[in-house]
N, CA, C and O atoms as a GROMACS GRO file, in nm:
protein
  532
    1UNK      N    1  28.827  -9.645 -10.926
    1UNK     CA    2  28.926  -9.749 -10.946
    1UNK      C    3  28.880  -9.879 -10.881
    1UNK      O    4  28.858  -9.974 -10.956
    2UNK      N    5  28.866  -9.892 -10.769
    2UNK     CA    6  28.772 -10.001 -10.703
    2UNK      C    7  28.681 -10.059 -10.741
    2UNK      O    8  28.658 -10.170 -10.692
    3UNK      N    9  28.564  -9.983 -10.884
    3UNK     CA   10  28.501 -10.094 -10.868
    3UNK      C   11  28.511 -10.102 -11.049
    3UNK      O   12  28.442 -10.175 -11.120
    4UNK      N   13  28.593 -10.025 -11.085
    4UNK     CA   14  28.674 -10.119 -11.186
    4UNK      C   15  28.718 -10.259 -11.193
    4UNK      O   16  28.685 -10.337 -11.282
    5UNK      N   17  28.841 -10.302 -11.035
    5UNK     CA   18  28.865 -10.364 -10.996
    5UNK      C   19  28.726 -10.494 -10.960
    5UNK      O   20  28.715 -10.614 -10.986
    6UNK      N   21  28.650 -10.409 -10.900
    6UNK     CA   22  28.585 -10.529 -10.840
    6UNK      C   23  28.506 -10.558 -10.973
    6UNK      O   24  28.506 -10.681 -10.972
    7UNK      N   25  28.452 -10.528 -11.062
    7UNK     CA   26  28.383 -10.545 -11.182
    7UNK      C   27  28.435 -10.654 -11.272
    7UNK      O   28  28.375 -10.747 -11.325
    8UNK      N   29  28.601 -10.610 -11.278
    8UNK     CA   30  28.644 -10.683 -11.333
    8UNK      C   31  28.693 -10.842 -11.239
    8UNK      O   32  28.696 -10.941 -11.312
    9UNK      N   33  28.711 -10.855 -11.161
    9UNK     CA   34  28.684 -10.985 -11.041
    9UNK      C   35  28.570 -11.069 -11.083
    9UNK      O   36  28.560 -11.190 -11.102
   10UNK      N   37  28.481 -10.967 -11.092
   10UNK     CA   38  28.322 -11.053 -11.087
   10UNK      C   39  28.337 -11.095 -11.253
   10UNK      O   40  28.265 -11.190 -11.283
   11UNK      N   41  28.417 -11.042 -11.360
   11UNK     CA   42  28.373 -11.077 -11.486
   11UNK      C   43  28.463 -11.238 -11.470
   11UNK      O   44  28.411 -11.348 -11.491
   12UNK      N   45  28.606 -11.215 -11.427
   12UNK     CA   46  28.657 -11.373 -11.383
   12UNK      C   47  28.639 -11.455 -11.281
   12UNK      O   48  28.710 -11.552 -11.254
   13UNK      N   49  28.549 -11.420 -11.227
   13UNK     CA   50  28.476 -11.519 -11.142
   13UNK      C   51  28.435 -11.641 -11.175
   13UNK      O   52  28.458 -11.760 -11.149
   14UNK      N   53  28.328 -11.533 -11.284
   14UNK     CA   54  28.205 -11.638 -11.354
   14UNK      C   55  28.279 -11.769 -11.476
   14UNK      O   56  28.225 -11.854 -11.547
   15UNK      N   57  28.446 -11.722 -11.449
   15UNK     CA   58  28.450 -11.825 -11.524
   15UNK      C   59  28.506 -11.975 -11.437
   15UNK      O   60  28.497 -12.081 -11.498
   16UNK      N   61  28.553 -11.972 -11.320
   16UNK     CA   62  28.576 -11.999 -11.217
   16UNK      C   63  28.498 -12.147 -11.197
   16UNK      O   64  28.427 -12.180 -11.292
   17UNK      N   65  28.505 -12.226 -11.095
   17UNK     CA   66  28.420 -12.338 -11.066
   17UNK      C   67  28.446 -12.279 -10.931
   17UNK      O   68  28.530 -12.194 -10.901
   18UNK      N   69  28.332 -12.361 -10.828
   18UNK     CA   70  28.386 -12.349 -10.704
   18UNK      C   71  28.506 -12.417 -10.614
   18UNK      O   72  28.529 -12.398 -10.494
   19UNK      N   73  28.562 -12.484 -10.686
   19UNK     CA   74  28.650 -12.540 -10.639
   19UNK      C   75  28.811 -12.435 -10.634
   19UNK      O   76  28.898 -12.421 -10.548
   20UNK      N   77  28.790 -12.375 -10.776
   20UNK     CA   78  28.904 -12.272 -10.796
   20UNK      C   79  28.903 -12.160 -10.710
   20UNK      O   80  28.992 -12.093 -10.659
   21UNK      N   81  28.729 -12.156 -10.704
   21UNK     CA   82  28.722 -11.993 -10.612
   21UNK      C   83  28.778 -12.024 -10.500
   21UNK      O   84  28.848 -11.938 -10.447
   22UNK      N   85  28.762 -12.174 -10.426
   22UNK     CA   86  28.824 -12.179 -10.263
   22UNK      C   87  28.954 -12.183 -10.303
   22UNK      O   88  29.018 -12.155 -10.202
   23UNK      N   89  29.025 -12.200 -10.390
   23UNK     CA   90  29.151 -12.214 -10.362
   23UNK      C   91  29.192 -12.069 -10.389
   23UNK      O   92  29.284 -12.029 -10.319
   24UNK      N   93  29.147 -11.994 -10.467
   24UNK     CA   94  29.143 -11.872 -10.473
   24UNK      C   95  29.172 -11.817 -10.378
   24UNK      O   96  29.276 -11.752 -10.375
   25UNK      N   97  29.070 -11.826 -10.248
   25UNK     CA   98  29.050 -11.733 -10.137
   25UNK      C   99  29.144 -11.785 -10.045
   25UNK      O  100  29.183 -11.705  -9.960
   26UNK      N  101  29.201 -11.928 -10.042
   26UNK     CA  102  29.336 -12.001  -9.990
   26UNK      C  103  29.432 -11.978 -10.019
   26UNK      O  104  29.527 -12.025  -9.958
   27UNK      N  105  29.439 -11.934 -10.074
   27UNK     CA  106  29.600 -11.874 -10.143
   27UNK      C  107  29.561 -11.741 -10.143
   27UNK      O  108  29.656 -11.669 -10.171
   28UNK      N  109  29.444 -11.671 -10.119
   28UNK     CA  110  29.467 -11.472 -10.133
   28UNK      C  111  29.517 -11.500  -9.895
   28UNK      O  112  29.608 -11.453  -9.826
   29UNK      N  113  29.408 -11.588  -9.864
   29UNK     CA  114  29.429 -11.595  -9.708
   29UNK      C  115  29.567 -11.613  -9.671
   29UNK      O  116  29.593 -11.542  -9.574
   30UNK      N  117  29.668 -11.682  -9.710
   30UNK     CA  118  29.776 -11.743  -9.716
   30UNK      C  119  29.923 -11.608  -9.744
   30UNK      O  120  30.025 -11.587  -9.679
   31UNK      N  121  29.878 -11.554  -9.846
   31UNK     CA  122  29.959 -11.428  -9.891
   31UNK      C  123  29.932 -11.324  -9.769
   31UNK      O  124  30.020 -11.259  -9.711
   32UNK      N  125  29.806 -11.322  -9.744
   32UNK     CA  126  29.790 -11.206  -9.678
   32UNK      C  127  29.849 -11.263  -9.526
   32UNK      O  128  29.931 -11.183  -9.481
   33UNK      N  129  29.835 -11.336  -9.471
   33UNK     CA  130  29.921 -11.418  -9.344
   33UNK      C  131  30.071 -11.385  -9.368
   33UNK      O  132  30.165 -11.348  -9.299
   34UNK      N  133  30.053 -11.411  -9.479
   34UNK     CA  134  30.231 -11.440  -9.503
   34UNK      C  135  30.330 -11.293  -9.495
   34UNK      O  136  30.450 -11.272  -9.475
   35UNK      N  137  30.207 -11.207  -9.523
   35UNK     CA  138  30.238 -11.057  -9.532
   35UNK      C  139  30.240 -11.031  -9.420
   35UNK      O  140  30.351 -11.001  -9.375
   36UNK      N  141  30.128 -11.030  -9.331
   36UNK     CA  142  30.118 -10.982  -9.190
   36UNK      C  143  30.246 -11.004  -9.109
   36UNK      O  144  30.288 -10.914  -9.037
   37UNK      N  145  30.323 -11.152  -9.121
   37UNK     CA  146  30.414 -11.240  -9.060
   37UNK      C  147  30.559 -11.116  -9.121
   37UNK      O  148  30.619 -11.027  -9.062
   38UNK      N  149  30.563 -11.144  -9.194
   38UNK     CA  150  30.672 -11.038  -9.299
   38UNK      C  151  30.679 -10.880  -9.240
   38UNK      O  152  30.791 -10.844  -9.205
   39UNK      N  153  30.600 -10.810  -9.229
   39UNK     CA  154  30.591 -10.689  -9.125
   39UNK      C  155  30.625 -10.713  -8.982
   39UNK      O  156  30.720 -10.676  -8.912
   40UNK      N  157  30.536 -10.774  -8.962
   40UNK     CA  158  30.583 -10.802  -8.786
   40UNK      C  159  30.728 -10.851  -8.784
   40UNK      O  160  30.787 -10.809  -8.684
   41UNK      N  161  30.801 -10.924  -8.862
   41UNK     CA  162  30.909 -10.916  -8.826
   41UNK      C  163  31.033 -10.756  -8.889
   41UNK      O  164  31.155 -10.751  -8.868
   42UNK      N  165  30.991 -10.700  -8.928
   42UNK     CA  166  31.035 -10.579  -8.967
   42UNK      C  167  31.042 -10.561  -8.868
   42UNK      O  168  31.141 -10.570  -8.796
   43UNK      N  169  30.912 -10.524  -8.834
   43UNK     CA  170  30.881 -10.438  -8.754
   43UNK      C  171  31.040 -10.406  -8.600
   43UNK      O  172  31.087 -10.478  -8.512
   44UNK      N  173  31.066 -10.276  -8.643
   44UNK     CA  174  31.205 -10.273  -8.466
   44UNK      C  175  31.135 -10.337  -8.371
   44UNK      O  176  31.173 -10.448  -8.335
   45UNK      N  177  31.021 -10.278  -8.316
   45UNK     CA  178  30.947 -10.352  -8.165
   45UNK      C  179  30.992 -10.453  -8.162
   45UNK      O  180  31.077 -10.485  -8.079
   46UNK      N  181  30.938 -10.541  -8.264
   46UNK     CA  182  30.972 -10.708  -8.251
   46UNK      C  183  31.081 -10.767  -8.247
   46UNK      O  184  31.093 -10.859  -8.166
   47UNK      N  185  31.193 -10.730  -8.337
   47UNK     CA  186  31.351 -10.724  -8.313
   47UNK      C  187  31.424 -10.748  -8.182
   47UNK      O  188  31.412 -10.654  -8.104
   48UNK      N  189  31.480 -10.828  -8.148
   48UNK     CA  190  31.594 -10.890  -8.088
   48UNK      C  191  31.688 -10.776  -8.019
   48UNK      O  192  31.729 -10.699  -8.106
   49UNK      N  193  31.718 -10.753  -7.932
   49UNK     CA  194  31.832 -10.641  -7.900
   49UNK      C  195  31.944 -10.619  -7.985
   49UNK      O  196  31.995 -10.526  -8.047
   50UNK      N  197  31.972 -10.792  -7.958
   50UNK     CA  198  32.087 -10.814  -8.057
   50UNK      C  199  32.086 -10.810  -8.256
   50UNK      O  200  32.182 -10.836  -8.330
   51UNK      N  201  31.969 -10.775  -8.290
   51UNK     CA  202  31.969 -10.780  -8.401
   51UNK      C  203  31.970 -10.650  -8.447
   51UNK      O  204  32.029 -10.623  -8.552
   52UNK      N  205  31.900 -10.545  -8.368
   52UNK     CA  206  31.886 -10.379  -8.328
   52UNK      C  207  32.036 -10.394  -8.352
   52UNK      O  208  32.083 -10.415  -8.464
   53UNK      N  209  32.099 -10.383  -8.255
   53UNK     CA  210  32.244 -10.373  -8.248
   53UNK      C  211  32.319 -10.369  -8.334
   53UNK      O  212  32.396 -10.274  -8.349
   54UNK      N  213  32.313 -10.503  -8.435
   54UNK     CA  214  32.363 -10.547  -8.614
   54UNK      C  215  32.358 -10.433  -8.620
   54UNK      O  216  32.449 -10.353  -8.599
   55UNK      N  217  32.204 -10.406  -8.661
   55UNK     CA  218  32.149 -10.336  -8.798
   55UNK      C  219  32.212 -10.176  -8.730
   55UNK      O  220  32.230 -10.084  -8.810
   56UNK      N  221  32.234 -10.159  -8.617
   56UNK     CA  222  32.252 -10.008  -8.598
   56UNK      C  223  32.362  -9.988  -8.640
   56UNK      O  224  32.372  -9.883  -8.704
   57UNK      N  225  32.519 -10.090  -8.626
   57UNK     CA  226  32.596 -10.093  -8.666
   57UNK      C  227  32.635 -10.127  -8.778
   57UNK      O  228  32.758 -10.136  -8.784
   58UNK      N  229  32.575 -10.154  -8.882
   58UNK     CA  230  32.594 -10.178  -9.040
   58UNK      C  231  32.509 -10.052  -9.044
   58UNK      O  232  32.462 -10.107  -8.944
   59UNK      N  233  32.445  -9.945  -9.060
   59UNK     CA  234  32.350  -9.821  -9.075
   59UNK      C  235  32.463  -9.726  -9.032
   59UNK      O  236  32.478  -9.628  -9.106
   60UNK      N  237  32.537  -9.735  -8.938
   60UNK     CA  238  32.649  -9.573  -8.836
   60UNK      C  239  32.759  -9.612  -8.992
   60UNK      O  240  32.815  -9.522  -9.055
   61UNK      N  241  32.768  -9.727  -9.022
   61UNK     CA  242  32.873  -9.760  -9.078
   61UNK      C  243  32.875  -9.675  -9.256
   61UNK      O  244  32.972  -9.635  -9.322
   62UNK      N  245  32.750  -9.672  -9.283
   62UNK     CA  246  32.687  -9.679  -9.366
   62UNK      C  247  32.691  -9.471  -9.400
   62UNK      O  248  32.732  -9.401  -9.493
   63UNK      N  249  32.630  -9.444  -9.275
   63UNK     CA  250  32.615  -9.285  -9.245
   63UNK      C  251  32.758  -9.237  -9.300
   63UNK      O  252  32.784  -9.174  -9.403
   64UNK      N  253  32.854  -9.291  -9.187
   64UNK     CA  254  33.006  -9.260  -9.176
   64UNK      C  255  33.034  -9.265  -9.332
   64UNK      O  256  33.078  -9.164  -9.386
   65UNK      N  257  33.016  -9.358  -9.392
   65UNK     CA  258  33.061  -9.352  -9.500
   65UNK      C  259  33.030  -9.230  -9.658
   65UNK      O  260  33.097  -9.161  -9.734
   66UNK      N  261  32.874  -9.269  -9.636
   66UNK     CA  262  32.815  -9.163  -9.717
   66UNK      C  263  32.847  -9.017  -9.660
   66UNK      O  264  32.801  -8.926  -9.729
   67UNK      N  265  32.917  -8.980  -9.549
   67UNK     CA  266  32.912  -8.855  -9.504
   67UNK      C  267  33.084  -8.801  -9.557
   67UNK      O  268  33.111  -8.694  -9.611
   68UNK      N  269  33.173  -8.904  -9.525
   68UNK     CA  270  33.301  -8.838  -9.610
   68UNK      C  271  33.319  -8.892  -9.746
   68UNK      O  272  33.425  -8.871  -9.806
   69UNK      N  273  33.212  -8.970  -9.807
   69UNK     CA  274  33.197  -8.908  -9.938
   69UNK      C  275  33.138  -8.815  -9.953
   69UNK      O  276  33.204  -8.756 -10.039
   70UNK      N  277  33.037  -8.742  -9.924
   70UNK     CA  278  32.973  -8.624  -9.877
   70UNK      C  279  33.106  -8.476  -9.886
   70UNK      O  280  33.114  -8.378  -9.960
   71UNK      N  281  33.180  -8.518  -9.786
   71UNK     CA  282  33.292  -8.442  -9.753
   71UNK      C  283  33.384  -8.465  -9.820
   71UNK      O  284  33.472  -8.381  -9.800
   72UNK      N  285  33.398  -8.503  -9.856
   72UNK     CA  286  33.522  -8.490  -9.989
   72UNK      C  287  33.463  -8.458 -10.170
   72UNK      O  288  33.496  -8.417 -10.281
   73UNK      N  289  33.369  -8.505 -10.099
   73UNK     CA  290  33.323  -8.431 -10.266
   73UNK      C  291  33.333  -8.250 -10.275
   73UNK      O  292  33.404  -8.193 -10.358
   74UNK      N  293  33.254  -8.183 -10.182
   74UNK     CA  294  33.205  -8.085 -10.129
   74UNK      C  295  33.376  -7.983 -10.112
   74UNK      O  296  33.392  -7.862 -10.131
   75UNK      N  297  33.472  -8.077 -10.076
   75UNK     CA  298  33.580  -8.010 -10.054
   75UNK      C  299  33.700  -8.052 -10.239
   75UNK      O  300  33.791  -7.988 -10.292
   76UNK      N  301  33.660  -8.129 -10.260
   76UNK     CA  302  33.708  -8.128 -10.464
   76UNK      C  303  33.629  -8.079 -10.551
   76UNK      O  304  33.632  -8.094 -10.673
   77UNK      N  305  33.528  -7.996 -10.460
   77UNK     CA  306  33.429  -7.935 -10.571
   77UNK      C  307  33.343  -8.036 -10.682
   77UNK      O  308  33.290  -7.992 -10.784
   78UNK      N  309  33.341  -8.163 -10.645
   78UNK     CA  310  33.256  -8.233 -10.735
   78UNK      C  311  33.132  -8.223 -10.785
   78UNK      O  312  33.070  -8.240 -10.890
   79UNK      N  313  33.107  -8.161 -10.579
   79UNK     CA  314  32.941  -8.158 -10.616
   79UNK      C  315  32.846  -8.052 -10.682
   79UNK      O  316  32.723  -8.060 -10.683
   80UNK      N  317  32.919  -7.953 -10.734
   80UNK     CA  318  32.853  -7.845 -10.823
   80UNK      C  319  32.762  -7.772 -10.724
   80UNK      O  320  32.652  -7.727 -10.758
   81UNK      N  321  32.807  -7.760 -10.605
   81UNK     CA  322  32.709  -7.680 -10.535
   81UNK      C  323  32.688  -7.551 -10.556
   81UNK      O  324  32.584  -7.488 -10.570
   82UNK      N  325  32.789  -7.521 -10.556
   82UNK     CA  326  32.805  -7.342 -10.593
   82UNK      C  327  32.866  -7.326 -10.701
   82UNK      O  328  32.988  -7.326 -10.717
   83UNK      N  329  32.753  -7.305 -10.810
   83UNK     CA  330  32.861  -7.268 -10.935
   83UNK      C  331  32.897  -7.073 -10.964
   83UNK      O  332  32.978  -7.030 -11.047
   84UNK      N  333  32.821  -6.998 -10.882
   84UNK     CA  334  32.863  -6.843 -10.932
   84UNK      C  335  32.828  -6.835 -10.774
   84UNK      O  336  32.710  -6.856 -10.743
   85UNK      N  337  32.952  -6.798 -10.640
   85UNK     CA  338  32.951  -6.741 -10.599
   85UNK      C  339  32.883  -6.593 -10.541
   85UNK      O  340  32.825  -6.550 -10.441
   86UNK      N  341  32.930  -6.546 -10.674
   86UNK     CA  342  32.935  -6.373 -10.667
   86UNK      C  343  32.749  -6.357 -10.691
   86UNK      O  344  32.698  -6.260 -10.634
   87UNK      N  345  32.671  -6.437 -10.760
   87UNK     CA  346  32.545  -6.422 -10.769
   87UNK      C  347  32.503  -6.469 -10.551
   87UNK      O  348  32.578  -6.534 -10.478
   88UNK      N  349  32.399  -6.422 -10.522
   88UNK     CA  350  32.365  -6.447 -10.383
   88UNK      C  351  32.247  -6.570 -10.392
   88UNK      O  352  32.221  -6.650 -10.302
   89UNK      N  353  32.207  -6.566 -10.477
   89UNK     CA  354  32.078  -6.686 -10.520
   89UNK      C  355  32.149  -6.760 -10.518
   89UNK      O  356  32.139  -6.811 -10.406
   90UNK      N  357  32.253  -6.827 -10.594
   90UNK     CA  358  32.305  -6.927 -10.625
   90UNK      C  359  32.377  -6.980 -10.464
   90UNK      O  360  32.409  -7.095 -10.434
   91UNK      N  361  32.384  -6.892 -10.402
   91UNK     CA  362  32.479  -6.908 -10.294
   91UNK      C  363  32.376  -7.015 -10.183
   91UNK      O  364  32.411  -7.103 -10.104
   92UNK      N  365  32.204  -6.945 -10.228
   92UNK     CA  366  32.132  -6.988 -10.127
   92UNK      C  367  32.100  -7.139 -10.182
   92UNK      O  368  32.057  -7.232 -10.113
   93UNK      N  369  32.128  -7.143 -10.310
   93UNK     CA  370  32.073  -7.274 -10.375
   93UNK      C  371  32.192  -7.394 -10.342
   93UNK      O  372  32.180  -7.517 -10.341
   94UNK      N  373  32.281  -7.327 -10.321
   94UNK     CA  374  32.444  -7.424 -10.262
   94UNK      C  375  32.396  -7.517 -10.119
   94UNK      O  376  32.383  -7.636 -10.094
   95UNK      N  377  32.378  -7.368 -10.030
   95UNK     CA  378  32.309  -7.402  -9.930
   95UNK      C  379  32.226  -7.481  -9.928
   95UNK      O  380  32.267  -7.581  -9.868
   96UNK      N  381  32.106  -7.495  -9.969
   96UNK     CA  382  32.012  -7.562  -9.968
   96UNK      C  383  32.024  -7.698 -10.029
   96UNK      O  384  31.988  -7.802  -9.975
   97UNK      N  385  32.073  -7.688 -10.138
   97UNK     CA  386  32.158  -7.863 -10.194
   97UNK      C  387  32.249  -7.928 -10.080
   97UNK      O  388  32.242  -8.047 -10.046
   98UNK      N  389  32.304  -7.866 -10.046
   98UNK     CA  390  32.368  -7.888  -9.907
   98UNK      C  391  32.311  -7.997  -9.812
   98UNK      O  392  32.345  -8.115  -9.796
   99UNK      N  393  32.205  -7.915  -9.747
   99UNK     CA  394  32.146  -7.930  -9.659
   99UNK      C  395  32.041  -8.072  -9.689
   99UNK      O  396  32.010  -8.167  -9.617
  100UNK      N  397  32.005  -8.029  -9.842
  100UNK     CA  398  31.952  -8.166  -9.912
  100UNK      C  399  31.958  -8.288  -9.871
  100UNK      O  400  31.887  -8.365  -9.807
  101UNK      N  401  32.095  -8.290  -9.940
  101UNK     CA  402  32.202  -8.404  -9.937
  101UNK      C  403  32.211  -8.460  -9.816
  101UNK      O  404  32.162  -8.571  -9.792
  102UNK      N  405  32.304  -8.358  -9.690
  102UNK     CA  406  32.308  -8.411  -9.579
  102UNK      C  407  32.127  -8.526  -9.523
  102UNK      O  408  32.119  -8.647  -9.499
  103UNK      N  409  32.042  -8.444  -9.522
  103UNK     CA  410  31.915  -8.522  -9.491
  103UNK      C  411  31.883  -8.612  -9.577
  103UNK      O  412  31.829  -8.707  -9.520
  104UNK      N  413  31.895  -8.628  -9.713
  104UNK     CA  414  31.933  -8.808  -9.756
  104UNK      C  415  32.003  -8.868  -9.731
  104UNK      O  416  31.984  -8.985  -9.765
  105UNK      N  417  32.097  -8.846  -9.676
  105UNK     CA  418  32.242  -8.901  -9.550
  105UNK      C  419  32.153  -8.965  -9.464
  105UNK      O  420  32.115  -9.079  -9.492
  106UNK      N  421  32.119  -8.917  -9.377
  106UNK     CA  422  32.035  -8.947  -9.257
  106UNK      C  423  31.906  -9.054  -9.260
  106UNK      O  424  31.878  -9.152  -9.191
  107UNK      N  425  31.824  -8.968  -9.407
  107UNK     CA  426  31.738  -9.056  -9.400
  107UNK      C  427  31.648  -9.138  -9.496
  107UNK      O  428  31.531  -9.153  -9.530
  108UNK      N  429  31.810  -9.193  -9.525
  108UNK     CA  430  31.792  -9.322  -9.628
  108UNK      C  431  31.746  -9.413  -9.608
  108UNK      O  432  31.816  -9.473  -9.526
  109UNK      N  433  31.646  -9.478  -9.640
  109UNK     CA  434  31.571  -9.649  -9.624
  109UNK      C  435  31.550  -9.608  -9.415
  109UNK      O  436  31.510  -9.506  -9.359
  110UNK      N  437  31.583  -9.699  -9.377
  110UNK     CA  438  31.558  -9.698  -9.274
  110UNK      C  439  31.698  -9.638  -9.112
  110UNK      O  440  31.695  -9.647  -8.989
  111UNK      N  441  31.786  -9.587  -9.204
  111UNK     CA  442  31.864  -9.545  -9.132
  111UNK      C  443  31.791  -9.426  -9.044
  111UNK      O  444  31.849  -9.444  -8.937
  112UNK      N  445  31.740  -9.364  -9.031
  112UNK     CA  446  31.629  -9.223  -8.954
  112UNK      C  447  31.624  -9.288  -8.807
  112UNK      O  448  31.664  -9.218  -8.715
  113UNK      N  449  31.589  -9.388  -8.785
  113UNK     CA  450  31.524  -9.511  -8.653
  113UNK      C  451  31.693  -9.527  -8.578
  113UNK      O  452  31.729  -9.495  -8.464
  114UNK      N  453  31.768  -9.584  -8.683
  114UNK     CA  454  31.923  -9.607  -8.593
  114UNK      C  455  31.966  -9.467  -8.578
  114UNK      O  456  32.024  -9.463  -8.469
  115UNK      N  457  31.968  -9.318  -8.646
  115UNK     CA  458  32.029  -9.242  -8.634
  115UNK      C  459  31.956  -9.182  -8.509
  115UNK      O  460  32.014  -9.135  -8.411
  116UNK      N  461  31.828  -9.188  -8.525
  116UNK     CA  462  31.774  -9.146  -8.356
  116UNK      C  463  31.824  -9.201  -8.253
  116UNK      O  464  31.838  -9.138  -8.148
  117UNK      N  465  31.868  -9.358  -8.269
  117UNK     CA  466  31.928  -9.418  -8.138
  117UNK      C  467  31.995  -9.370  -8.103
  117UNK      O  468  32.037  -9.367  -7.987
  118UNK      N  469  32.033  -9.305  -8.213
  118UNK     CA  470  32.265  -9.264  -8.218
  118UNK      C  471  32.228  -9.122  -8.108
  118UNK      O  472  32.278  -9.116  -7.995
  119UNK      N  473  32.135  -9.013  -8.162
  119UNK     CA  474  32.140  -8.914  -8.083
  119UNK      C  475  32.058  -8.914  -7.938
  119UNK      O  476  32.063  -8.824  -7.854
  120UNK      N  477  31.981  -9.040  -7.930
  120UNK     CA  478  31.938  -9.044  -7.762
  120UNK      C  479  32.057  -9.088  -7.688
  120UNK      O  480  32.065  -9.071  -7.567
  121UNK      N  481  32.171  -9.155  -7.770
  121UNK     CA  482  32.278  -9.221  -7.685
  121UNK      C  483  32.358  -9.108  -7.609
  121UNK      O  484  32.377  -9.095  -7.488
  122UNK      N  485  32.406  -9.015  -7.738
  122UNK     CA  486  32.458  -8.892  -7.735
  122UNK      C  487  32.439  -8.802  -7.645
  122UNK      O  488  32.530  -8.740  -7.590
  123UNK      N  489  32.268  -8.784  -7.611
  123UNK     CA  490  32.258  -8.718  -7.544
  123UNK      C  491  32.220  -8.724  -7.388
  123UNK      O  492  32.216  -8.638  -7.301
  124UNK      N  493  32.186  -8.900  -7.389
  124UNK     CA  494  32.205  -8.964  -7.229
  124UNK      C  495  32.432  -8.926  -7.196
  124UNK      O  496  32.496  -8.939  -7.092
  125UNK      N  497  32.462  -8.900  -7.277
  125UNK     CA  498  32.608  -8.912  -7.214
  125UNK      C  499  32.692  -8.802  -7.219
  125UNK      O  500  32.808  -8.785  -7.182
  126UNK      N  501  32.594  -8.720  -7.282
  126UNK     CA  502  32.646  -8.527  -7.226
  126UNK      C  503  32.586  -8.473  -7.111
  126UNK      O  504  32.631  -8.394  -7.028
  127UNK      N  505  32.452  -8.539  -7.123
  127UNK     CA  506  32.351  -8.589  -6.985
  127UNK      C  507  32.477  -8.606  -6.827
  127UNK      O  508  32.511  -8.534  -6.733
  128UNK      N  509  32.511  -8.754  -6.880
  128UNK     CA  510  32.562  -8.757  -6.790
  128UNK      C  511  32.724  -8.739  -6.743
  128UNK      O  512  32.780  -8.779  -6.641
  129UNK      N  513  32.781  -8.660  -6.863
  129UNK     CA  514  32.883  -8.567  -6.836
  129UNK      C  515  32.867  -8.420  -6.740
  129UNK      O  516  32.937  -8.372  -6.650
  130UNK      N  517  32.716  -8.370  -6.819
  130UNK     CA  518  32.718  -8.241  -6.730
  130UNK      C  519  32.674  -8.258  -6.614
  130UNK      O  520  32.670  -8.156  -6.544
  131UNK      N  521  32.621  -8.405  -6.543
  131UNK     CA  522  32.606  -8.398  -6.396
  131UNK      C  523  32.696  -8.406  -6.316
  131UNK      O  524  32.701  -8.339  -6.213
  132UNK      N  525  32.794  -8.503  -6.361
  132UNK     CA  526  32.901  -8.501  -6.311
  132UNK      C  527  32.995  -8.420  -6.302
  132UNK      O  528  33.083  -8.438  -6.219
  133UNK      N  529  32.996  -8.320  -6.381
  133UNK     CA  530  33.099  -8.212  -6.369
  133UNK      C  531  33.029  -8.068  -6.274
  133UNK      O  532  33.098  -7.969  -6.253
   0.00000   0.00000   0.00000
C-alpha cells in the first residue's frame, strides 16, 4: 500500500513546479502542527481541573441516563433479552447481551477515563469510611 501511495506522489509531483512543491510541504507542515496542537489538547493530562470536572459531570450524567434507560427497558421487556426462558442457551445469551450492553454503558467514546475517576472516588471514601469505623 505504501508504495502505491508513494508511486503515485512521485507520478504528481512531476507535474508540480517548485514553487507548488514548497507550498505543498507548508501546508502538509502546518496540518500536521495543527494536528499535534489538536491532541495535546484532548489529551486529560493537559486539561484544566476545572474542565476534567465539566466533562466528568456531563459523562456521570450521561451514564445515569443510559443506565435507566438500560433499566427500564430490561424491566418492559423491550430489550428482547430473553426470548425462551425454558431453553438454558438462550438464558446464557440474555446474560451475556446483558452484560454487553451494560459495558457500552461504561465505555462509550470517552466516558471509561471519567467512570474510572468515579470508582477511585468511591473507593478513597469506603477507604475512608472503614478507617474510621
Amino acid at each position: 500500500m505504501y508504495f502505491k501511495n508513494k508511486k503515485k506522489n512521485l507520478e504528481i509531483s512531476k507535474y508540480l513546479n517548485n514553487d507548488e512543491k514548497k507550498f505543498l510541504e507548508e501546508l502538509n507542515k502546518s496540518s500536521n502542527n495543527l494536528k499535534t496542537k489538536q491532541l495535546e489538547q484532548n489529551n486529560i493530562l493537559n486539561l484544566p481541573i476545572k474542565i476534567i470536572f465539566d466533562n466528568w459531570k456531563v459523562e456521570m450524567r450521561n451514564i445515569i441516563l443510559d443506565l435507566t434507560e438500560f433499566i427500564s427497558d430490561i424491566k418492559n421487556n423491550n430489550s428482547k433479552c430473553f426470548n425462551d426462558i425454558d431453553n438454558t442457551n438462550e438464558i446464557f445469551k440474555g446474560i451475556f447481551n446483558i452484560f454487553n450492553k451494560l459495558i457500552n454503558i461504561f465505555t462509550k467514546d470517552k466516558r471509561s477515563i471519567y467512570f474510572g475517576i468515579t470508582l477511585i472516588i468511591l473507593s478513597m471514601l469506603l477507604y475512608i469510611i472503614q478507617i474510621t469505623s
